[in-house]
C-alpha positions as CSV (number, residue, x, y, z in Angstrom):
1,X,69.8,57.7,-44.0
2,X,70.9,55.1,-46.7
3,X,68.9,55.2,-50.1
4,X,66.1,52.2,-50.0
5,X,67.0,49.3,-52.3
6,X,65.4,49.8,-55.4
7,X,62.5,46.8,-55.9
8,X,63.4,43.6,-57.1
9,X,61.6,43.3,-61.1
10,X,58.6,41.0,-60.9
11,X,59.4,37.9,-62.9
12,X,58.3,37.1,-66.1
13,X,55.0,34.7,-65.6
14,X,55.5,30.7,-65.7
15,X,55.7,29.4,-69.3
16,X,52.6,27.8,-70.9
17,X,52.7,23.9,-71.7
18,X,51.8,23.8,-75.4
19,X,48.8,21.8,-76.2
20,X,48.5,18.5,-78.1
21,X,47.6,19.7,-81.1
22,X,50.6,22.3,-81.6
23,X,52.9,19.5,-81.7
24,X,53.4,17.8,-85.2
25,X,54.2,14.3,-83.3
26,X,56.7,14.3,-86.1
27,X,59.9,13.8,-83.8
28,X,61.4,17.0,-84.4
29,X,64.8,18.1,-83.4
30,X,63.1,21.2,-81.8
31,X,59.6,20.0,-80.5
32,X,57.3,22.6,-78.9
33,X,57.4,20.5,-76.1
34,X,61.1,20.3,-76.1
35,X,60.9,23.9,-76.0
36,X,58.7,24.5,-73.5
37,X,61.0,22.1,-70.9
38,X,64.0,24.1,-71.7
39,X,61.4,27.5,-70.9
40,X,60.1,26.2,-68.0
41,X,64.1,25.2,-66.7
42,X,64.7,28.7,-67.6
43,X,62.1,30.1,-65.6
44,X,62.6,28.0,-62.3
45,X,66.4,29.1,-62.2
46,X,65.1,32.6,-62.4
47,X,62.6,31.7,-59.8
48,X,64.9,29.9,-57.5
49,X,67.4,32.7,-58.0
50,X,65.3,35.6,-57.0
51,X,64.0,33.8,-53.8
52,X,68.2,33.1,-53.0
53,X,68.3,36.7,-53.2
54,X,65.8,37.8,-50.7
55,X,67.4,35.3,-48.0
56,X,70.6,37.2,-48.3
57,X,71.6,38.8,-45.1
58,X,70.7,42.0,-45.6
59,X,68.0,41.6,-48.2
60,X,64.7,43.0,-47.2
């Protein structure tokens, strides 16, 4: 009998939006909410790639 596959790792949890008052509302080159979009991108490619994964043929 073939070894089981070993688990898929859990992902990491969905970022957290910053609040209003974290921001400086300065314009920065790096904005906390600029950060957070590139985060959340991030995440949803991981998320997206994981689900691809388990609709291989042969993924359980």
């Amino acid at each position: 009998m073939p070894p089981a596959p070993e688990p898929e790792p859990p992902l990491p949890p969905r970022p957290q939006m910053p609040g209003e008052e974290e921001c400086c509302h300065s314009d920065c080159a790096l904005c906390v909410f600029t950060l957070y979009e590139r985060r959340l991108e991030r995440w949803e490619q991981a998320v997206a790639g994981a689900q691809a994964r388990r609709l291989e043929p042969g993924a359980d």
